[in-house]
N, C-alpha and C positions, 0 to 999 in steps of 0.2 A: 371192577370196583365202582365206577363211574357210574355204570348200568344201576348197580342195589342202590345206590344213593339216590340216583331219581325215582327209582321205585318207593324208597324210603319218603323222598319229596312228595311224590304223587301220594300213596297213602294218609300223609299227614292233613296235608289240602284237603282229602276225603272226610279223613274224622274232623276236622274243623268246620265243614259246611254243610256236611249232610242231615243233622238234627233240624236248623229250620224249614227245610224242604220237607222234611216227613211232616212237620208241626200243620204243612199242608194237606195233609192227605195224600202225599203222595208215593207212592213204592221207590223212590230212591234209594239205590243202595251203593256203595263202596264198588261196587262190580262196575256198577249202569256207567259211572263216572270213568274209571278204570277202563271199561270198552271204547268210551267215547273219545278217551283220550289218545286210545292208541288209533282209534280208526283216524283220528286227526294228524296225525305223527304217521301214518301211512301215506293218508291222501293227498298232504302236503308238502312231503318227504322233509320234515321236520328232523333237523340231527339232533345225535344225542349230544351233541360237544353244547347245548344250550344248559348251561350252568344255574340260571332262574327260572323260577317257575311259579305263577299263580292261578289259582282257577276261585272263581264263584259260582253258585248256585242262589237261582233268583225263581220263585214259583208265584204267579199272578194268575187269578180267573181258573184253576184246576192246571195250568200251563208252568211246564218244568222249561229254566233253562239253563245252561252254563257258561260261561265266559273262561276263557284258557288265556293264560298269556306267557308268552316266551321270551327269557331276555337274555342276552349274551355281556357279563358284567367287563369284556375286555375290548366291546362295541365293535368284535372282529364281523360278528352275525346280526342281521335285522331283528327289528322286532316283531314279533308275529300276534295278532289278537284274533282271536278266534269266539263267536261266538254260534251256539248251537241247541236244538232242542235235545231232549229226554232220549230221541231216535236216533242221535246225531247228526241228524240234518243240520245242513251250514245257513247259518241265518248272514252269518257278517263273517267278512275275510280282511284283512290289514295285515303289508308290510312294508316295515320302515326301516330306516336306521335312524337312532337317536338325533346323531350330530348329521342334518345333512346340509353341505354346502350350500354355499350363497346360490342362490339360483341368476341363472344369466340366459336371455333369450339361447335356446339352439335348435338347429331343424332336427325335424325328428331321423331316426337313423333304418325306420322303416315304414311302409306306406300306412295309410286308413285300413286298406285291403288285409294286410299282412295283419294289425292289430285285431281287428274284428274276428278275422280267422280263430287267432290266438285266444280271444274271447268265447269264442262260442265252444270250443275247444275245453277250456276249462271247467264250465258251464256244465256242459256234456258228463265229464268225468266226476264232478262231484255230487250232482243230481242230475241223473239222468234222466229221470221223473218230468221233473219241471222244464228241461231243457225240448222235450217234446211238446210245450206248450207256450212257445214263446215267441215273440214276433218281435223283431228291433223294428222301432222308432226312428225313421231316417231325419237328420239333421243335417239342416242347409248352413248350420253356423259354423264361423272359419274359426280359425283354431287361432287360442288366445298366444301370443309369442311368449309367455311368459309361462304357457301351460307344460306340467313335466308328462301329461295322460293324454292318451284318447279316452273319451266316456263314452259307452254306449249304453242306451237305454230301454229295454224291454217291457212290453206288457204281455199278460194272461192270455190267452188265444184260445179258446175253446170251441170246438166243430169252425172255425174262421170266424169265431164272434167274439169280437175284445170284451176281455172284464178288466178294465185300464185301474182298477184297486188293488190290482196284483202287478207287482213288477219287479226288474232286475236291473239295478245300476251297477257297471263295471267299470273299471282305470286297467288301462293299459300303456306300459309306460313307456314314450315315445324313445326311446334309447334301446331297450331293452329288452320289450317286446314281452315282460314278464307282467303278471296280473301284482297291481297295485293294491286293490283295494275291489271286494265285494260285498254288494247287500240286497238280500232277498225281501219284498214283503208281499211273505206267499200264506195264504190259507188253505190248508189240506183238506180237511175235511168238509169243504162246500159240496153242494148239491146244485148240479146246474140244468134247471130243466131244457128239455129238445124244442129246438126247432121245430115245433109243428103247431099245427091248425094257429096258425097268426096272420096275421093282417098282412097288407102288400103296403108296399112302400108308400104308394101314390094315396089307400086310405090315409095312413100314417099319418100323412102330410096335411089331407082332409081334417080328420082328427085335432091334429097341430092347431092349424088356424082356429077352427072354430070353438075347440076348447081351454085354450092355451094364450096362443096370437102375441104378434107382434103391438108395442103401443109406442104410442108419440111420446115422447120421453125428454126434456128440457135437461142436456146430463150437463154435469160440473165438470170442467177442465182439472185434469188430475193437477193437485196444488204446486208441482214442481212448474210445469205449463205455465203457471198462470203469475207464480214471483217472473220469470222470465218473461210474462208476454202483459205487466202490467198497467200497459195504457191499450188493451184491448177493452171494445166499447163492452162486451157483455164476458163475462166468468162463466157462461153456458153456451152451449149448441145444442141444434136439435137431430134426434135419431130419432130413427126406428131399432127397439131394443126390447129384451123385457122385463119384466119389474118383479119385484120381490121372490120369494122363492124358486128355485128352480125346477121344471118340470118337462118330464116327456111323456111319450105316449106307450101304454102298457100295449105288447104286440101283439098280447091276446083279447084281451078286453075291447081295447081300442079308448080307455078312459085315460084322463090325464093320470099324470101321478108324480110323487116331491123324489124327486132325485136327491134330494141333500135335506138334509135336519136342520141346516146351517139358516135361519131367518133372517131376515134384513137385522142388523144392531148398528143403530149411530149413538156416536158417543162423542162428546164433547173433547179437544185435546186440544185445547187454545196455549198457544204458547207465549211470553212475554215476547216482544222485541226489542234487542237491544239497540240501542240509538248512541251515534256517536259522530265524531268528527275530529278533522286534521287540519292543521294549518290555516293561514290566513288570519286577518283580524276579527277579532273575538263582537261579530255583526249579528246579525238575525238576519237570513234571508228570506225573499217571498216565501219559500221553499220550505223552510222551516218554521216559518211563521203560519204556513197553512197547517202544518200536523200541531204545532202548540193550540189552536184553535178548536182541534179536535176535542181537545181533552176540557174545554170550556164546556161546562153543567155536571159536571163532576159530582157525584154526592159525595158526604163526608161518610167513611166507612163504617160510622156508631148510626147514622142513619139507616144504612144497609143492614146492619145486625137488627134496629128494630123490626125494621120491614121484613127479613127473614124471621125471626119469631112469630110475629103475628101471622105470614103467609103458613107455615106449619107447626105452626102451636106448639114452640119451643119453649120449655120450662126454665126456669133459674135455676135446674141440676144441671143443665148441660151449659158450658162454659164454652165461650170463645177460645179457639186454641190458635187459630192462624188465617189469616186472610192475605188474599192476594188481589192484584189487577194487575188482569190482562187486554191485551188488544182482541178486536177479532180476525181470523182470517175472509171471514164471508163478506163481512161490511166494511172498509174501512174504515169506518168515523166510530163504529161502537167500540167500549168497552166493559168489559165483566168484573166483577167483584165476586171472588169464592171465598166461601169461608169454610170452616171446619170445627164443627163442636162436640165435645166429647162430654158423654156422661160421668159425672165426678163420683157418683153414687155408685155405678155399677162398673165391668171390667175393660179394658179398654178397645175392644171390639163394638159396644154400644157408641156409636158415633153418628153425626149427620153433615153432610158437605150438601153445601146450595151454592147456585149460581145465581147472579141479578145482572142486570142491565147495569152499571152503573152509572146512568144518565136521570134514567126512568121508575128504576127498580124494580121494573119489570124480570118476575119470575122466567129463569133460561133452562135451570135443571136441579136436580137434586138426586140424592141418595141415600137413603136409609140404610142403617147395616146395623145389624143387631143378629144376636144368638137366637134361633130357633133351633128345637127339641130335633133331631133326625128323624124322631119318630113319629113325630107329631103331624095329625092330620087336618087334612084343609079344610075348611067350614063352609066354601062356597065351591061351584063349579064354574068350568070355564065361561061359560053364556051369562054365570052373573056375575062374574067379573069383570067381562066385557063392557056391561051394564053399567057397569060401578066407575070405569074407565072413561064412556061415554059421557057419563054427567060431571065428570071432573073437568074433561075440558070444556063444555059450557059455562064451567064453573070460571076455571083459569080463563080461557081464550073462547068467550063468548063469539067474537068479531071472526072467528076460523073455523070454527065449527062447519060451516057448508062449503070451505075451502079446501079439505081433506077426505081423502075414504081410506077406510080402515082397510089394512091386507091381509088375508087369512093367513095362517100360518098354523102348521102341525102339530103342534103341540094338542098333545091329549089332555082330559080331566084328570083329576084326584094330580095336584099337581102342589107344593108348595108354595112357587112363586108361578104368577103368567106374566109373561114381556108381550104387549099390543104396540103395532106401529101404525101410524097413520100415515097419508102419504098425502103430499102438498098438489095439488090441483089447480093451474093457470089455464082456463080458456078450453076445458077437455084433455091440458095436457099436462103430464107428470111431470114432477119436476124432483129429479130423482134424488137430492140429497138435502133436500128439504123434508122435514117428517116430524112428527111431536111424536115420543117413546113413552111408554106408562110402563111400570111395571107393579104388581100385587101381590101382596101376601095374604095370600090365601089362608093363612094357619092365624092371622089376625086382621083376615079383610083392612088392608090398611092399607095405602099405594105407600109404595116403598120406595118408589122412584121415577124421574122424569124427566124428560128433556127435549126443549124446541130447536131446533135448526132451520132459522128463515133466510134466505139471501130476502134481499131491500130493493135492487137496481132494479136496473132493463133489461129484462129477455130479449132475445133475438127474434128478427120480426119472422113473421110463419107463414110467408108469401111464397110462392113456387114449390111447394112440399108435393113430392112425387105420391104419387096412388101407395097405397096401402098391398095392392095386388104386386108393384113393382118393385116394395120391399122382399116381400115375400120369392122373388126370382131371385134374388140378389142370396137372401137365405136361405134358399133352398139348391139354387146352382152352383152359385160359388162358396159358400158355406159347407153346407150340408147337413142333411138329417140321416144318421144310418141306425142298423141295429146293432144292440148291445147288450151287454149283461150288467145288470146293474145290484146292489146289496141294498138291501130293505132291512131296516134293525125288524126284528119280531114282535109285534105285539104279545104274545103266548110266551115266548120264553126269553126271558133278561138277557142280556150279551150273547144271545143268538143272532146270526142273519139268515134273511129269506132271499135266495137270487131270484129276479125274475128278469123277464126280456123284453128292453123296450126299445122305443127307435127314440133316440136323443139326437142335441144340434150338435156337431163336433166343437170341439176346444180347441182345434189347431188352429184358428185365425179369429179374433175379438166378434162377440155376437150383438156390434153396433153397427147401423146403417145408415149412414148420410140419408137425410131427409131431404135434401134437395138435390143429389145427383146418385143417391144410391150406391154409392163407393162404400167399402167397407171403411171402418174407422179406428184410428187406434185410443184410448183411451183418454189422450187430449183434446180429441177432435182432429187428429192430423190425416191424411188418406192414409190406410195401415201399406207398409211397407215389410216383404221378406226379406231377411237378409240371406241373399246367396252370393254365392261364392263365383266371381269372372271367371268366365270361361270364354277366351278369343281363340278368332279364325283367321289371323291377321300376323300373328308371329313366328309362322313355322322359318322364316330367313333371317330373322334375328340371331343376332350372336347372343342375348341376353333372355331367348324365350325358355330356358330353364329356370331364371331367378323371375321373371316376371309371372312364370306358373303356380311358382313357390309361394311368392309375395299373395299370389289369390288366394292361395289356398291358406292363408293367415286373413282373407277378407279383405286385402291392399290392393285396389285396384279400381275400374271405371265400371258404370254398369250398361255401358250401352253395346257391348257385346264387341267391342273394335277395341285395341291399343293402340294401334297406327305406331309403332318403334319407329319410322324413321321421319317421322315429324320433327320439328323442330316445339321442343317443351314449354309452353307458355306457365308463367309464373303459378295463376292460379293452379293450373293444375298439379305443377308441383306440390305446392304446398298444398291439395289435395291429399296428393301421396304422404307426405311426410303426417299430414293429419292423422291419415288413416292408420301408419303404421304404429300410430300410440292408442289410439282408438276403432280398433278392429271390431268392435259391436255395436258400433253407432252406426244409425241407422241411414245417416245425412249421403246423399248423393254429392257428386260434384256441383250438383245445380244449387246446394245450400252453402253456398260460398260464404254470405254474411255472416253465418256462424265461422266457417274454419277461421275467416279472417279476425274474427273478433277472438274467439280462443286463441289462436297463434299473436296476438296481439297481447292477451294477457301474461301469455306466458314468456312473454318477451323474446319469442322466436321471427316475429318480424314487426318493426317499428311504422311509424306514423307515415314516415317522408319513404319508405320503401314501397310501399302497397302501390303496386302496378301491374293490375290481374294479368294487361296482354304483353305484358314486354317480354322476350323471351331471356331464359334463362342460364347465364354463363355458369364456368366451373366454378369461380371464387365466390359470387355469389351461392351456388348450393352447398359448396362448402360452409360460408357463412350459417346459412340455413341451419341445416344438420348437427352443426359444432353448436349452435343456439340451442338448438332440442334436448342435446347430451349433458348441459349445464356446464358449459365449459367457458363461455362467453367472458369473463372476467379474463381467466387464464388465458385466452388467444388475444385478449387487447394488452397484456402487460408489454410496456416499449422495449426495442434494446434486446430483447435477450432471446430471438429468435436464430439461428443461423441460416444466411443464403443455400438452400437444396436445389436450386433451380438455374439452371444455366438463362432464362427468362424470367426471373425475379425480379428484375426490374418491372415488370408489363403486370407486376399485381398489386392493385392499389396499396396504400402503405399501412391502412385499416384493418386488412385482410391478409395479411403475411401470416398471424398468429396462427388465424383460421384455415388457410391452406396449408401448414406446417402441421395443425393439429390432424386434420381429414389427413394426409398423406400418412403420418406417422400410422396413425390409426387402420392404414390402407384404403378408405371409404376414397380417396383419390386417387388416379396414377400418372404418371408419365407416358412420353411415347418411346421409350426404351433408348432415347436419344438425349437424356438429359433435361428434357422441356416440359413442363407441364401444361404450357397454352392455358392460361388461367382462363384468359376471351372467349375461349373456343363455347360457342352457344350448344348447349346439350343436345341431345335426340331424346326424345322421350325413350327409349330403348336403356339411354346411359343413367335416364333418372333413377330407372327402374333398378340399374346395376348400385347405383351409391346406395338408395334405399336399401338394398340385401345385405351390402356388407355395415351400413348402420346396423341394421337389426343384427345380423348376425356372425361380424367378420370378430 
């Protein structure tokens, strides 16, 4: 009975989604569905005792697909989502249970090895196709404690030449060793051409330089960087790096060529800062008396609106709807004044947003948006748009005009809008986040949009700048340039790709180069840093070299290859450890103490009068520690209502009772089987290691 009912379900599902699919052209039928479901309910061994059922049918581009979903209304059975082509090929895999428990750090209950196994395994059995063309992705990153999966991640492999636009993300879940969760994003029908008659690495490289190359590039510290580092003299540093579009070198040609579609876009995203203050009497300090200062030359906002009409020939149909000021990120003393107007006459897509100086009234951006026809054709080409582009900013920013050069970028003719970027030029050298943006409409020759980005300050001086030649070792050795397959959309046919084979620079480490020592860079300007996972030579006589293997393999640990367990534990380091074990992907070494201390600082896990990098570190104290981290700090100082567990209770400060009470209960402490917990007793880095395990995970 159970059996006709699903059937009866599946059918119904059939006639309710099958009609739009045809409306595509396509031979969907009650069968195709019908096939696809059972081959999913085989491959998955999907039971029948699943009581819900949905499916969708979704066709994009000539492309059929379905979505299956399985639910159990008595939440005895997970949920299963399944997503798949017309062939039943598995695009996406998902299972859960509705309600799942709170999650709580716990180690996993079988290795990486055993997981990955399991993974490839799965893999295997549902496309086997695909599974012959796949290459994992090794990863140095420790595993988050709060993570319930291992993920492993594959790319395309073809004759041993990655096509990294094809891949395989897996979950394997650390408990149970069962597949969590899969997704394919695979392309079947490509066409890859051979390996043959191509170029040799070393032209490749030739090629590279000379039509490609690396340039001296003034880059902006990524904005998180630079709220944190803001009494740094300059918001830039200089690389070696390279600018606007990306490109490698064809294998066969030996000609450059755009690896990505994707063209420089800056865009303005200034945000208001909030401002505020606590306590004290109600003063003005220097402090705040410099930022009030700031905002002295202010224009009045009906100033602004004229000046925006007159700078783009705004009519008395379009109506002020909303203005703002903001601050800037780039400058601090500036600010902007946007507004927003809307045509009253037409629908409310006809709109124009500008931005000004609000000091000067100097034009920052703007943007036209208005309806144009789909159909409708563009009156100018790309070259004399460019043209049209060029005499605007003579027009706007006469004084910059031989301060920037325009960056090619791919875009073809017969185009409705063209986006041109120009890029800021100090001294020969780019200054990469600096650029004035145009954009045209082409279907009414009319600039539809625009936008300056100037920093104001002091670049960093350009003294000591390593050879050009010495970039390029750095690029080339530690980097790297290999071959690869890459997709080229088609000019000839619409939502086609053309593979071809080039030598590109890898993506597995930032393509910046310290200008003055050649170090790679991380996108701050910091030396870039991998995170791998400790691995010591030094613990095999430890009683605690199983939790402290563990603790690595979560990314808790030191990186200079030694643990040294029968040391005696200095502060800092502890609280190293304890940093880490909440911050497993942070990049900071032991050597960037200033940060842990100041983070453990805010988070009120160690106070003002405590900080004592080299003192070493007792049991009450890391108890203290630890019981801070857990948010229990209140609760371990209430007076009175702890009870004596320790036959040496007396010998732990009277501060710290709660906090040894708490750690013991918790186990994160112990006794010597004698009744004594030796609160004095100065740790071993060994027993750090051991409190940290059962914090995370007792």
């Amino acid at each position: 009975m159970k059996n006709t009912l699903i059937f009866v379900l599946i059918c119904s599902m059939v006639f309710s989604f099958i009609v739009p699919s045809r409306a595509y052209g396509q031979e969907t039928s009650e069968k195709i569905l019908e096939s696809v479901i059972l081959k999913m309910k085989e491959l998955f061994d999907i039971s029948n005792d699943y009581d819900g059922f949905v499916s969708q049918v979704n066709s994009y581009d000539n492309e059929v697909n379905f979505f299956l979903k399985w639910t159990d209304s008595k939440v005895k059975l997970p949920n299963i989502n399944i997503q798949t082509d017309s062939k039943g090929n598995v695009i996406s895999f998902e299972k859960y249970f509705r309600y799942e428990k709170e999650s709580t750090p716990k180690l996993p209950s079988i290795s990486k090895d055993e997981a990955l196994k399991s993974a490839l395994e799965f893999i295997e059995k549902i496309d086997p196709i695909i599974f012959k063309e796949i290459k994992l992705i090794p990863s140095t990153d420790p595993i988050n404690t709060w993570d319930k999966n291992y993920n492993f991640y594959f790319i395309r492999v073809v004759g041993d030449i990655p096509y990294s636009e094809n891949t395989i993300s897996i979950d394997v879940n650390i408990e149970t060793g069962n597949i969590s969760s899969y997704y394919a994003e695979w392309e079947r029908a490509l066409e890859f051409p051979k390996a043959e008659n191509i170029i040799s690495s070393e032209s490749a490289k030739e090629a590279y330089i000379k039509d490609i190359g690396l340039k001296l590039i003034y880059k902006n510290r990524n904005r998180y960087s630079r709220l944190l580092d803001a009494d740094k003299d300059s918001k830039y540093y200089l690389a070696y790096s390279y600018i606007g579009e990306e490109k490698g070198i064809d294998a066969v040609t030996g000609k450059p060529i755009i690896l990505s579609n994707y063209g420089i876009y800056r865009a303005m995203n200034e945000k208001a800062m909030d401002m505020g203050g606590e306590g004290g009497e109600p003063i003005i300090t220097p402090e705040e008396q410099g930022e009030i200062d700031k905002l002295s030359g202010i224009k009045d906002v009906k100033e602004a609106e004229k000046k925006a009409r007159e700078i783009l020939k705004i009519d008395n149909t379009y109506k002020l709807q909303n203005h703002n000021l903001y601050s800037s990120h780039e400058n601090s003393d500036d600010f902007f004044y946007r507004l927003g107007f809307l045509n009253a006459n037409k629908d409310k897509n006809d709109n124009i947003n500008i931005s000004l100086d609000a000091k000067t009234l100097d034009l920052i951006s703007f943007y036209k948006n208005r309806n144009i026809d789909a159909n409708a054709k563009p009156i100018i080409k790309k070259s004399e748009a460019l043209e049209i582009v060029k005499d605007y900013i003579k027009k706007i920013n006469p004084e910059k005009v031989d301060e920037v050069e325009y960056m090619e970028n791919s875009v073809d003719d017969d185009q409705q809008y063209y986006n041109f970027n120009f890029i800021r030029k100090v001294d020969e050298i780019y200054v990469e986040s600096d650029s004035i943006s145009i954009g045209i409409d082409a279907v009414n020759k009319d600039i539809s949009s625009y936008n300056i980005s100037w920093y104001k300050g002091e670049f960093p001086p350009k003294e000591n700048i390593i050879s050009i030649d010495k970039a390029y070792e750095t690029l080339f050795d530690k980097i790297g340039l290999g071959l690869n397959y890459t997709s080229i959309s088609s000019k000839d046919r619409e939502n086609e790709k053309a593979i071809k084979l080039v030598y590109s620079i890898s993506k597995d480490k930032p393509r910046i180069i310290d200008a003055h020592t050649g170090d790679i860079l991380d996108n701050s300007g910091a030396p870039y840093k991998e995170i791998k996972i400790p691995n010591y030579d030094d613990i095999l006589d430890s009683y605690a070299k199983d939790k402290i293997n563990a603790l690595a393999e979560y990314g808790i640990g030191f990186s200079n290859g030694k643990f040294k367990p029968k040391d005696k534990i200095k502060q800092k380091d502890f609280l190293y450890l304890l940093w880490k074990s909440t911050n497993p992907y942070r990049t900071e070494t032991e050597a960037d103490l200033d940060i842990v201390y100041e983070e453990l600082a805010r988070q009120n896990i160690i106070k003002e009068d405590e900080k004592n990098q080299e003192r070493i570190v007792t049991k009450e104290e890391a108890a203290k520690f630890i019981v801070r981290a857990m948010k229990y700090e209140k609760l371990a100082e209430i007076p009175n209502i702890y009870k004596e567990l320790f036959k040496d209770g007396n010998d732990i400060e009277e501060d710290l009772k709660g906090y040894m009470n708490i750690a013991y209960g918790l186990k994160i402490i112990s006794g010597d089987g004698t009744g004594y917990i030796k609160p004095k007793y100065e740790l071993k880095r060994e027993d750090a290691a051991n409190m940290i395990f059962e914090f995370l995970f007792n």
